[in-house]
N, CA and C of each residue as an Amber inpcrd file, in Angstrom:
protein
   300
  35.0050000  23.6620000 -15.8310000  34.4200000  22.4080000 -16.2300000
  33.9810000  21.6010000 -15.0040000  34.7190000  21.7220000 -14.0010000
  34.4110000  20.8800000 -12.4750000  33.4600000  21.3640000 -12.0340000
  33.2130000  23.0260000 -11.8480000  31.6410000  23.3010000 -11.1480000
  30.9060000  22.9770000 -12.4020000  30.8630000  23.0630000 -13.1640000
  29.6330000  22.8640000 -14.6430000  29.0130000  21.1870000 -14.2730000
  30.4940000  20.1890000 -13.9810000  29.3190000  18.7720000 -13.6220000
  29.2530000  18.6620000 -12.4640000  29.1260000  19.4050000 -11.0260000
  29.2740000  19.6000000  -9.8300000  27.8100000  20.4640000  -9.9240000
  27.3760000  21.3530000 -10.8830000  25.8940000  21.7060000 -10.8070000
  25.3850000  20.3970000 -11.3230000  25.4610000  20.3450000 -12.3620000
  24.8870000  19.1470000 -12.8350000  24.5790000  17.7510000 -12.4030000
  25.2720000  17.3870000 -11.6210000  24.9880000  16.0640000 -10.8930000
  25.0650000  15.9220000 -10.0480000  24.7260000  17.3520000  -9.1390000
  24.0880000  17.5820000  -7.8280000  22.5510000  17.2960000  -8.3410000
  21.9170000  16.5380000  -6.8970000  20.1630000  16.3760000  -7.2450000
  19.5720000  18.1000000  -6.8380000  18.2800000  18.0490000  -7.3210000
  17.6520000  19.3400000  -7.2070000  16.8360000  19.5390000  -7.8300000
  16.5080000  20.4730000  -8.8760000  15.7110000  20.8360000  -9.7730000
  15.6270000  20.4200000 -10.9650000  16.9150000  19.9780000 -11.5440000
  17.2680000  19.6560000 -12.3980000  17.1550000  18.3410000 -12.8930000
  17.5020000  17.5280000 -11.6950000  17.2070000  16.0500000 -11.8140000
  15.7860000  15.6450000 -11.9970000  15.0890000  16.4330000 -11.1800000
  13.3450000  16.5530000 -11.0120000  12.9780000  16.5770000 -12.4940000
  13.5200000  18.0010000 -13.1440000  12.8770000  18.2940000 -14.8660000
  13.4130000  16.6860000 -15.7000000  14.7070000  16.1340000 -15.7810000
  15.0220000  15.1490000 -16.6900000  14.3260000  14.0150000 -16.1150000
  14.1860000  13.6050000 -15.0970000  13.2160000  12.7220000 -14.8540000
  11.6300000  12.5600000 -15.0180000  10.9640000  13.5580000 -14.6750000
   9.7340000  13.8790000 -15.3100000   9.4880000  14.0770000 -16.8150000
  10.2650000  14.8610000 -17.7220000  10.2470000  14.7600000 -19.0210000
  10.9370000  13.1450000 -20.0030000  11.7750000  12.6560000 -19.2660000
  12.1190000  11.6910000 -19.5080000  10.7760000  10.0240000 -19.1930000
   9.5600000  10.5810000 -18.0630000   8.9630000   9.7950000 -17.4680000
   8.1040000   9.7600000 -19.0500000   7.4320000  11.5220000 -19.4320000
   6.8960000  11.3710000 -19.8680000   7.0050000  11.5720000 -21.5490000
   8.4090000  11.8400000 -22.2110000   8.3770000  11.5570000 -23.3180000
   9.0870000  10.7000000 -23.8230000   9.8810000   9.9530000 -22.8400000
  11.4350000   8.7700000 -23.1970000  12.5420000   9.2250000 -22.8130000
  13.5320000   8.2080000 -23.5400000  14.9150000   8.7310000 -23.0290000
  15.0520000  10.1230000 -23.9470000  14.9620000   9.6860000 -24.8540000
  15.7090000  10.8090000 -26.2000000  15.4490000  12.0410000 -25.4370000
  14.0310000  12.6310000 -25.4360000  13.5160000  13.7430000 -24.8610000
  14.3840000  14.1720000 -23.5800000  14.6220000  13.4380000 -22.3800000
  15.2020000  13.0550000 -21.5950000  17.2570000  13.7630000 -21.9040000
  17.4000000  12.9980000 -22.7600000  19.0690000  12.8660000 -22.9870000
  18.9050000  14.5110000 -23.4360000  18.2450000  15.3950000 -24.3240000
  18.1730000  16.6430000 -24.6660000  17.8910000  17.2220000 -23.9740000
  16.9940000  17.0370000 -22.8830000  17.0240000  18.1600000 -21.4250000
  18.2280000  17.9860000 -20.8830000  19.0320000  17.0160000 -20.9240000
  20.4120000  16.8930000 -19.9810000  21.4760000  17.8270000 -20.9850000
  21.4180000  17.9400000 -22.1770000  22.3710000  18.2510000 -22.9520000
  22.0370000  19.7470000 -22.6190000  21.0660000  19.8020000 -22.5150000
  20.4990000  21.5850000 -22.7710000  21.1510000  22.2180000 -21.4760000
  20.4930000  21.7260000 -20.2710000  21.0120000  22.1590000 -18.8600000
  22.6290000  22.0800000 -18.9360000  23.2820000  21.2470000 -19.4390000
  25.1150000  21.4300000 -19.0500000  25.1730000  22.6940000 -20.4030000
  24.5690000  22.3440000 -21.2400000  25.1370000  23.4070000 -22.5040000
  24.8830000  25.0520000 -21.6110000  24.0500000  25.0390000 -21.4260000
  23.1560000  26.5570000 -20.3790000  24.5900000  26.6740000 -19.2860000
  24.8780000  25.5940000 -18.6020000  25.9410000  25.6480000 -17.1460000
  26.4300000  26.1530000 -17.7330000  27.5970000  25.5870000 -18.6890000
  29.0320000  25.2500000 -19.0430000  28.8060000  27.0300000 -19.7850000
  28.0640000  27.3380000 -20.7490000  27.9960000  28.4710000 -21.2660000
  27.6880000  30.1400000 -20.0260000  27.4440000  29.8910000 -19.0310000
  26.6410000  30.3020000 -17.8120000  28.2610000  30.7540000 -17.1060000
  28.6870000  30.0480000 -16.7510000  29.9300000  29.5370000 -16.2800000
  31.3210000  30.1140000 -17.0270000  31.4260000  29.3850000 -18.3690000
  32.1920000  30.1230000 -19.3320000  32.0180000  31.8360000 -19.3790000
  30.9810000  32.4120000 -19.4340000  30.6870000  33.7360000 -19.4380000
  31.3340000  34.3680000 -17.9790000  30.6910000  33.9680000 -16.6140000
  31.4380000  34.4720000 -15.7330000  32.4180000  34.3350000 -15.4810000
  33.3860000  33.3270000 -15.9480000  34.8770000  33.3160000 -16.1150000
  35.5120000  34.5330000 -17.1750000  34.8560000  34.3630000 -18.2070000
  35.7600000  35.3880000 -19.2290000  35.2170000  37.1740000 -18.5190000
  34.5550000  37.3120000 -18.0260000  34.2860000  38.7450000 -17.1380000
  32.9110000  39.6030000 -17.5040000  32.0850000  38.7640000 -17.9480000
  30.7100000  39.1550000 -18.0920000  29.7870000  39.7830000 -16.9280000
  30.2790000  38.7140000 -16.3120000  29.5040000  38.7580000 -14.9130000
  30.0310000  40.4300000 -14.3600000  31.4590000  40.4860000 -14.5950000
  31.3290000  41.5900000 -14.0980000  31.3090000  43.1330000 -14.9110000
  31.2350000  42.6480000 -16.3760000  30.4400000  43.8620000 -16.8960000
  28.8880000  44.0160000 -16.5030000  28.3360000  43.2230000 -16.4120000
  27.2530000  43.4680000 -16.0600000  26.9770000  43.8940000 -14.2510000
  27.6350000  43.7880000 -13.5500000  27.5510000  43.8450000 -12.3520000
  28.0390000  45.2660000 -12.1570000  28.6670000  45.8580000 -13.2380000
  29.6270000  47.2940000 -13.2140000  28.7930000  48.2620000 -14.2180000
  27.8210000  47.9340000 -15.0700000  26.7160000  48.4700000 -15.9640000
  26.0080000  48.4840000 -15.5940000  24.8610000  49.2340000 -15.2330000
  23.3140000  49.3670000 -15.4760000  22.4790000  49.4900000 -16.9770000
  23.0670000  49.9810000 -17.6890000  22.6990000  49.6650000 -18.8220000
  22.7240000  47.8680000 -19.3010000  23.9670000  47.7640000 -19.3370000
  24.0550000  46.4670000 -20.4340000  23.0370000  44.7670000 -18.9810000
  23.2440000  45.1550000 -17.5020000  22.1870000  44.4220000 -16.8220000
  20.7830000  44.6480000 -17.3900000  20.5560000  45.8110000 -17.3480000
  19.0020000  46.1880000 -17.4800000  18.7790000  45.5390000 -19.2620000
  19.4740000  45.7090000 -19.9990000  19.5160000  45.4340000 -21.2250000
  19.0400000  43.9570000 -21.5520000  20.2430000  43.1630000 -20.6880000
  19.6670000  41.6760000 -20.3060000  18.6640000  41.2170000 -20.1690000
  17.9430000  41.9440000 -18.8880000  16.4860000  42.1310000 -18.6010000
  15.1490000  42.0440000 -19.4050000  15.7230000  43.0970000 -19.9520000
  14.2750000  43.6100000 -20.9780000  14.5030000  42.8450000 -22.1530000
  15.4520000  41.9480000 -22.3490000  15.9430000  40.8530000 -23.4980000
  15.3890000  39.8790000 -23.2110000  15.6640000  38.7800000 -22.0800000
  14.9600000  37.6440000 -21.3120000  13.7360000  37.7830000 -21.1720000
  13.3940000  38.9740000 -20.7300000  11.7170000  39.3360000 -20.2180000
  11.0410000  38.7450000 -21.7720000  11.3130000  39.4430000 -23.0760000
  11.0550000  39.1240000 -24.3060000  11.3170000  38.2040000 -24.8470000
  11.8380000  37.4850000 -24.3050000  11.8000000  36.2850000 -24.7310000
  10.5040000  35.2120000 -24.0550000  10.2520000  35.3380000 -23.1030000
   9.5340000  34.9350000 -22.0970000   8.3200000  35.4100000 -22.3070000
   8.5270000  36.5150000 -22.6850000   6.5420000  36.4870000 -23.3950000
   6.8330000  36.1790000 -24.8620000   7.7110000  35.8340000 -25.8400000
   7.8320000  35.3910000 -27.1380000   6.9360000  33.7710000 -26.7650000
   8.1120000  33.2670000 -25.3750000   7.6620000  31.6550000 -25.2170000
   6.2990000  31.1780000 -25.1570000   5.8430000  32.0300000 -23.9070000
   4.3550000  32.2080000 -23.3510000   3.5990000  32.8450000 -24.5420000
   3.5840000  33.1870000 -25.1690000   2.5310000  33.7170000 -26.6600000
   2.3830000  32.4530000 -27.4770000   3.9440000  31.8230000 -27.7040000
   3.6270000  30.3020000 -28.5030000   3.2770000  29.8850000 -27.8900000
   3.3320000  29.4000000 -26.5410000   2.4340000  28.6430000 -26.3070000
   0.9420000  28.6430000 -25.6390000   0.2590000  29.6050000 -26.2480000
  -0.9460000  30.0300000 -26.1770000  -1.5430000  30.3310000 -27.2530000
  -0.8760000  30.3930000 -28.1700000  -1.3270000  30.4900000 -29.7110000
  -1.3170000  28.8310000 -30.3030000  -0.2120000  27.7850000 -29.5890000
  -0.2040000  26.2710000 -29.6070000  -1.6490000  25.8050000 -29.8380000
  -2.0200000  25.9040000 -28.4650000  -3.2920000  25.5480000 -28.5580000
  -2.8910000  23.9410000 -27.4400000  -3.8300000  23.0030000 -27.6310000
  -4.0120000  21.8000000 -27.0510000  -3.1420000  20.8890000 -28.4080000
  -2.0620000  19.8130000 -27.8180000  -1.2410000  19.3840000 -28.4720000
  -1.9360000  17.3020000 -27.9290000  -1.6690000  17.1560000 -29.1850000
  -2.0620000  15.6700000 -29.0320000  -0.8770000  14.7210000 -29.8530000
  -0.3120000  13.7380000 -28.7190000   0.8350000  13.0940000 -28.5700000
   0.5930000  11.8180000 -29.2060000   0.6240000  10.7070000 -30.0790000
   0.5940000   9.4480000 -30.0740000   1.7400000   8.6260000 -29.9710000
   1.1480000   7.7790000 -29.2810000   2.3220000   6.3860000 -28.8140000
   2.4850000   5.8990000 -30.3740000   3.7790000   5.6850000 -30.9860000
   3.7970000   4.5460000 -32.0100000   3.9190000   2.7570000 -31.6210000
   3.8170000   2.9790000 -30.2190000   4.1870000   1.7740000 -29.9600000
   2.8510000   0.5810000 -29.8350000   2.1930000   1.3650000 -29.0950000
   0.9720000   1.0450000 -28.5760000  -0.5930000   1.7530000 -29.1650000
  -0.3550000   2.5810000 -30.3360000  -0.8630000   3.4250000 -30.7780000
  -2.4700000   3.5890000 -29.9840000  -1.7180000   4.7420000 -28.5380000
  -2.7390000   5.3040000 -27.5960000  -2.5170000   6.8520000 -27.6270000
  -3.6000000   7.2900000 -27.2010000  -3.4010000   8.7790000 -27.7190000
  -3.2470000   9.5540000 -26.4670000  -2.4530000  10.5820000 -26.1340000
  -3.0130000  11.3170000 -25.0910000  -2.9240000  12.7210000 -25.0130000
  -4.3360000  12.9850000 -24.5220000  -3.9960000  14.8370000 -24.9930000
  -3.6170000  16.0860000 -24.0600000  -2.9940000  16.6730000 -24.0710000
  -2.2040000  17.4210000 -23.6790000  -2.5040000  19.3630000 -23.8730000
């Protein structure tokens, strides 16, 4: 639990993404990138504690397996969002539009 908010609230990359998504969609948007990144640590973390890390470090199969799992996911992501298309955002506040 200590390295999980010791990644987390170290500055870096991370701070960069919740601040920029937070710049540009609010807090809410914002508070769910923060939840997502500790949920990812803490689960990240939890796994190499219980001995994942080192089944996989002791497998070539079940690493490579990983691999070709993530990879697919990653063109699942990149396909939606190319099949998306151009996404258009409105302010309710100020009702201004901006497209994306």
């Amino acid at each position: 639990m200590v390295a999980c908010l010791a990644v987390n609230l170290s500055p870096g990359p991370s701070v960069l993404l919740v601040t920029s998504i937070s710049a540009a969609h609010g807090f809410k948007a914002g508070l769910f990138a923060v939840l997502g990144m500790t949920t990812g640590a803490f689960l990240h973390i939890l796994l190499a504690a219980s001995g994942v890390a080192a089944l996989l470090a002791t497998s070539e199969f079940a690493y490579t397996t990983i691999q070709y799992l993530g990879a697919a996911y990653l063109i699942y992501l990149g396909i939606g969002l190319l099949r998306g298309g151009r996404q258009t955002v409105t302010n309710t506040d100020d009702k201004t539009e901006v497209n994306g």
